[in-house]
Structures are given as structure tokens and as C-alpha cells.
PASEBA-1860 file (N, C-alpha, C; in nm, 3 decimals):
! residues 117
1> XXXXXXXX> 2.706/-1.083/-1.133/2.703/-1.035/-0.995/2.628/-0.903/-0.985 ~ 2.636/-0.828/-1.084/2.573/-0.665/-1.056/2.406/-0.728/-1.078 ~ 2.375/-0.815/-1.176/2.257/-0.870/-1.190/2.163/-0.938/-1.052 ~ 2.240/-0.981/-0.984/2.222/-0.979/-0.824/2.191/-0.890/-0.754 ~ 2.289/-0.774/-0.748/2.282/-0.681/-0.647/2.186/-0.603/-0.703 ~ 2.130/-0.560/-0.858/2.056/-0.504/-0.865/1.920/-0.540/-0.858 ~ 1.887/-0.679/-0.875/1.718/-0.738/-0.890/1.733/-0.743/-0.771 ~ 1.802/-0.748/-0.662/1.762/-0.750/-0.497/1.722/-0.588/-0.498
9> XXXXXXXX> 1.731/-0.545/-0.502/1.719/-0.356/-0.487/1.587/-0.363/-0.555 ~ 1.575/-0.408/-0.688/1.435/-0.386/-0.766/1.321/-0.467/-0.710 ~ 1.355/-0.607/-0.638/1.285/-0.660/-0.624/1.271/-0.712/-0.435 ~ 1.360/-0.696/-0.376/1.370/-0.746/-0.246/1.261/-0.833/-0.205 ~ 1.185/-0.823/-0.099/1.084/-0.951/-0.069/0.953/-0.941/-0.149 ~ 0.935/-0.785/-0.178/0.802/-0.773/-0.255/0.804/-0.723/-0.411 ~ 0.739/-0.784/-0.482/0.713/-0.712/-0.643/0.655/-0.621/-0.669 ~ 0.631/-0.481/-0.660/0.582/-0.396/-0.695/0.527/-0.377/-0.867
17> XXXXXXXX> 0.414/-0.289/-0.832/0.414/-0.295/-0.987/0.475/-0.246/-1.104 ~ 0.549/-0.162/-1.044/0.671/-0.119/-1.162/0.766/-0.191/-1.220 ~ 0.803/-0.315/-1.137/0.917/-0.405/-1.110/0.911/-0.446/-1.251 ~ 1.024/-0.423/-1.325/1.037/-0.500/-1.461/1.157/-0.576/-1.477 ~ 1.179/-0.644/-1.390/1.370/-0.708/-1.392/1.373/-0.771/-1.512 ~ 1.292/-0.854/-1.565/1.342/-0.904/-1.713/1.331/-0.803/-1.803 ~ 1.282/-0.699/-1.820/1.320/-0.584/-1.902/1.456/-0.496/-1.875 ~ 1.444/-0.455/-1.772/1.552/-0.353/-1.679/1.682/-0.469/-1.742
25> XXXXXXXX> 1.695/-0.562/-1.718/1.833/-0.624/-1.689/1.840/-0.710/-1.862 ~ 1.782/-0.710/-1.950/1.781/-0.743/-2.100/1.800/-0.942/-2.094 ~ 1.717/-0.975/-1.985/1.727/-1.109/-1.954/1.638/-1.201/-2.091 ~ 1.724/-1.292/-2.166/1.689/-1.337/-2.301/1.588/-1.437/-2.251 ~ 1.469/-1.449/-2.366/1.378/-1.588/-2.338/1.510/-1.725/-2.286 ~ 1.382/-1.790/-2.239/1.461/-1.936/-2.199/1.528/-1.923/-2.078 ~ 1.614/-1.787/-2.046/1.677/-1.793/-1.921/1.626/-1.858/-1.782 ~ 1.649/-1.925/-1.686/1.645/-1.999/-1.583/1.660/-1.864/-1.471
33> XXXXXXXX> 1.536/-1.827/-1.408/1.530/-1.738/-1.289/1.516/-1.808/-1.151 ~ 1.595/-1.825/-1.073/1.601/-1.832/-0.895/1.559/-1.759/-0.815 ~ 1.540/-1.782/-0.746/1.452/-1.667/-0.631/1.501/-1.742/-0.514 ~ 1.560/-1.690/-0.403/1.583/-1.740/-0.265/1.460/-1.646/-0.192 ~ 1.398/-1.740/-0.105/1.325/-1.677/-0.035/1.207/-1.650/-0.068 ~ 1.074/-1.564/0.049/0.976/-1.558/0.003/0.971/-1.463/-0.126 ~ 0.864/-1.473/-0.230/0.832/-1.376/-0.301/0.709/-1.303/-0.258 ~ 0.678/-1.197/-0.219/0.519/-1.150/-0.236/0.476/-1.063/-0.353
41> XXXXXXXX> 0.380/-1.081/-0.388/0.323/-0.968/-0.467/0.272/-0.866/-0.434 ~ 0.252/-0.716/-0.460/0.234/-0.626/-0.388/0.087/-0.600/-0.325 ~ 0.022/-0.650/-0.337/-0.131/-0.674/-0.315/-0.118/-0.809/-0.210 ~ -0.023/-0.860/-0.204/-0.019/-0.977/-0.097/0.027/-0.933/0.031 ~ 0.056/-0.780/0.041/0.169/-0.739/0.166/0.052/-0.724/0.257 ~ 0.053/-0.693/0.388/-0.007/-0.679/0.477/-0.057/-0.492/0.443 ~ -0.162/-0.464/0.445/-0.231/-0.333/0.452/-0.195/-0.226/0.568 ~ -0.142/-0.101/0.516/-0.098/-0.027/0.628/-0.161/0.117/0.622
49> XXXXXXXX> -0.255/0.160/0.709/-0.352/0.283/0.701/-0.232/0.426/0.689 ~ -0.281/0.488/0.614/-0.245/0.650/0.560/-0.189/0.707/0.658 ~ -0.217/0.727/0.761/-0.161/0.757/0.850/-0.033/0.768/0.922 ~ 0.033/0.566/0.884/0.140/0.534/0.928/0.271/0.520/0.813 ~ 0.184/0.568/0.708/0.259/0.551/0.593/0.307/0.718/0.501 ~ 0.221/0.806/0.574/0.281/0.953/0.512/0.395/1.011/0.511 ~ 0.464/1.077/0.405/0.579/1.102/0.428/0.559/1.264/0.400 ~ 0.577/1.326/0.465/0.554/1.476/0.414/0.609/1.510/0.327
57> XXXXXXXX> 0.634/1.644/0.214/0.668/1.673/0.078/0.696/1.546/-0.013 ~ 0.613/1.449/0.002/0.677/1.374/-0.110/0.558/1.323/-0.225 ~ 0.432/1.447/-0.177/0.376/1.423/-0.295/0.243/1.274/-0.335 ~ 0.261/1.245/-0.176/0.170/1.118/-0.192/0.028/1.173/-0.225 ~ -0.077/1.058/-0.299/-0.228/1.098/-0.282/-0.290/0.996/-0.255 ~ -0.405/1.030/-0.183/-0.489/0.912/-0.115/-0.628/0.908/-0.157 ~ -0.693/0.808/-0.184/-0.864/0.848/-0.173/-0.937/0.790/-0.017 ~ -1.037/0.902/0.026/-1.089/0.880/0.099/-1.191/0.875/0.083
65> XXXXXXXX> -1.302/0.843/0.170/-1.441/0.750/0.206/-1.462/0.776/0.337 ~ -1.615/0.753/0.362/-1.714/0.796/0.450/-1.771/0.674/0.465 ~ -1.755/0.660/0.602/-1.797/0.532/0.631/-1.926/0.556/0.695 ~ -2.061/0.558/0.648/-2.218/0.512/0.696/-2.185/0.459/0.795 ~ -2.143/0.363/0.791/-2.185/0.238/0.942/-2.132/0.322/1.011 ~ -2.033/0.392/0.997/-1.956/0.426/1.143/-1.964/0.583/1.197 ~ -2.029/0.629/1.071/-2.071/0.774/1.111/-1.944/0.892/1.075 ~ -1.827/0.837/1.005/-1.719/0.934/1.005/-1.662/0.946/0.871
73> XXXXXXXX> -1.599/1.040/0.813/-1.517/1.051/0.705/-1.371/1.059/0.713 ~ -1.298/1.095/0.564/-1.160/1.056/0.613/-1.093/0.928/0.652 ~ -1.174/0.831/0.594/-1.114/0.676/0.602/-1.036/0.634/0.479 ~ -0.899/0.605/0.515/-0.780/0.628/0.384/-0.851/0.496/0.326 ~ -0.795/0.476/0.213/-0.824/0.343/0.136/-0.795/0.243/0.201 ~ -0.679/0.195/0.248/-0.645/0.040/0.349/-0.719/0.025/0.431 ~ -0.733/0.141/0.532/-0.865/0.110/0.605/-1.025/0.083/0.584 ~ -1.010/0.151/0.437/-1.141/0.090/0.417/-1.174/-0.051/0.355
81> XXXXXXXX> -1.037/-0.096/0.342/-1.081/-0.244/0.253/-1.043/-0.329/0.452 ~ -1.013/-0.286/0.517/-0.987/-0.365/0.631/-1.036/-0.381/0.725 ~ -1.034/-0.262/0.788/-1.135/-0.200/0.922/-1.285/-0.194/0.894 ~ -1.273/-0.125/0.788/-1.425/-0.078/0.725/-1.492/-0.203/0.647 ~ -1.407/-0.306/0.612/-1.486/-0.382/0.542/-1.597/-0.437/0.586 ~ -1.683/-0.473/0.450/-1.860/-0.517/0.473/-1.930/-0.336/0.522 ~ -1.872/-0.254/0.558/-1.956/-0.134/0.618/-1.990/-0.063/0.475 ~ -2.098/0.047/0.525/-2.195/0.109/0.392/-2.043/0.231/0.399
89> XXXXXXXX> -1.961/0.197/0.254/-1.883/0.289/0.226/-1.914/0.360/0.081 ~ -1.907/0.508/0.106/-1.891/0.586/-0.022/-1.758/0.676/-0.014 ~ -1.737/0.683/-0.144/-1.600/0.828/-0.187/-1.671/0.921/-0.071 ~ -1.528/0.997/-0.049/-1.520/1.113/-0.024/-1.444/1.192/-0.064 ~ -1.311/1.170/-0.060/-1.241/1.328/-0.183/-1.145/1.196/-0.239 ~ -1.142/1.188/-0.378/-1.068/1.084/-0.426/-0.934/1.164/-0.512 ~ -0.825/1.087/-0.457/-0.696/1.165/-0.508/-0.635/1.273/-0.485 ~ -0.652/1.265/-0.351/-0.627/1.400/-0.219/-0.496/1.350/-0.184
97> XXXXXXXX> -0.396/1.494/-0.226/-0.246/1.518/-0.211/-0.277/1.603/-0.005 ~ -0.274/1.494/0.075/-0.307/1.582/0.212/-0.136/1.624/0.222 ~ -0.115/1.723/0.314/-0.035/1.791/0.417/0.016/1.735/0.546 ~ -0.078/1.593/0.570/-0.061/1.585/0.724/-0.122/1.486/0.657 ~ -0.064/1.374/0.809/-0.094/1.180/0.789/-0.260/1.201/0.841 ~ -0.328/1.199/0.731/-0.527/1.193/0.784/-0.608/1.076/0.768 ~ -0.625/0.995/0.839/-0.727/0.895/0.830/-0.765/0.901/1.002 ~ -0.919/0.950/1.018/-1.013/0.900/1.126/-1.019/0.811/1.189
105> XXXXXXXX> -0.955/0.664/1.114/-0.973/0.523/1.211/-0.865/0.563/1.318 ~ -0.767/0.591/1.317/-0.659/0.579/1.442/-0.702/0.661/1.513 ~ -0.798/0.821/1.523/-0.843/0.866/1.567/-0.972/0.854/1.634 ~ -1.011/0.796/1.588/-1.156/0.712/1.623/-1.114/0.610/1.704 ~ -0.974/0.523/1.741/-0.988/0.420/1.787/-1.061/0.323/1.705 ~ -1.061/0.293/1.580/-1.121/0.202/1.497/-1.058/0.156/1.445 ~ -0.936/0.134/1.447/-0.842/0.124/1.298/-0.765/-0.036/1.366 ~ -0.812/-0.138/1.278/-0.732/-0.257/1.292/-0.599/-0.291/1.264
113> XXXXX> -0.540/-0.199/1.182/-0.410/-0.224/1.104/-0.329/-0.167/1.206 ~ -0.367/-0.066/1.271/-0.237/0.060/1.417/-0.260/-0.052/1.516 ~ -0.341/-0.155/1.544/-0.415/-0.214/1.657/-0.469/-0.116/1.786 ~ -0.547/-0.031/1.712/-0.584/0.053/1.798/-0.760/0.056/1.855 ~ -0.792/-0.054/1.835/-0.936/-0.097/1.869/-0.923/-0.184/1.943
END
């Protein structure tokens, strides 16, 4: 039962990449694993721009990009694989601990993920 309550906590709907439940919980070869419900993988979740996802003091870092096509910088990573995709993107400060939720698309009105276009 604690083997329950804890792989729901480690693992809930999505797998992250840290997620080690057959390590964490000393689960022997051969064992028979169940899963109720969807599983996602963490790269399968829906993309959510920098912006809506900052938590102040907690140390997050982001890389940003300059989007050519669009004339602006400060485009967090999600937005650039989403909003920005197919556009002429380069780095702009990669592994930036910001102060404040910064990505240009929600500001710009560009940003597909806020539905703000």
C-alpha cells in the first residue's frame, strides 16, 4: 500500500525525468507493473511559455532566443519550439536565472501557448 501512495506522488499522470520508481521502491526483475490511467512522458505534456510557469526565488533557468522572423528577443524555449517554430531562431542568453516571468511572445501578442494571438 505505501508502494501505491508513493509511485502516485513520484509518478502521477506524467514521468519526469528523474522518476526512478523501480529504483526508489527496490522493485525485483520479473515484477508485474499496472498503471491505471493515462501515462505521459514528460516531453509528451503540452508546452507552457516561461512566463506562465515562473516561480520567483526558486531558482529556475531558462534559455532564450531571438527570433529573426519576428524581429524580437527574449523568446523562452517553449515558445520557441511552438510559436516560433519554422522562424529564423538564434540563442540569446542561454541559462538565464531571470527575476521576473520574461518571455516577449505574451507581450508581443504572439504567444500560442497563453492563446494570446
Amino acid at each position: 500500500d505505501s508502494l501505491r501512495s508513493s509511485s502516485m506522488t513520484c509518478m502521477g499522470q506524467v514521468v519526469h525525468a528523474d522518476c526512478r520508481p523501480v529504483l526508489e521502491f527496490g522493485i525485483k526483475p520479473g515484477t508485474e507493473l499496472r498503471f491505471d490511467g493515462e501515462i505521459l512522458l514528460e516531453d509528451e505534456v503540452p508546452k507552457q511559455c516561461f512566463a506562465a510557469t515562473f516561480q520567483k526565488n526558486k531558482g529556475q533557468s531558462v534559455d532564450y532566443f531571438t527570433c529573426r522572423s519576428c524581429g524580437f528577443n527574449w523568446v523562452c524555449h517553449p515558445c520557441s519550439e511552438t510559436c516560433h517554430k519554422g522562424h529564423d531562431l538564434v540563442p540569446y542568453v542561454k541559462n538565464h536565472k531571470p527575476t521576473w516571468a520574461c518571455c516577449y511572445c505574451p507581450k508581443k501578442k504572439t504567444c500560442e501557448i497563453q492563446g494570446t494571438s
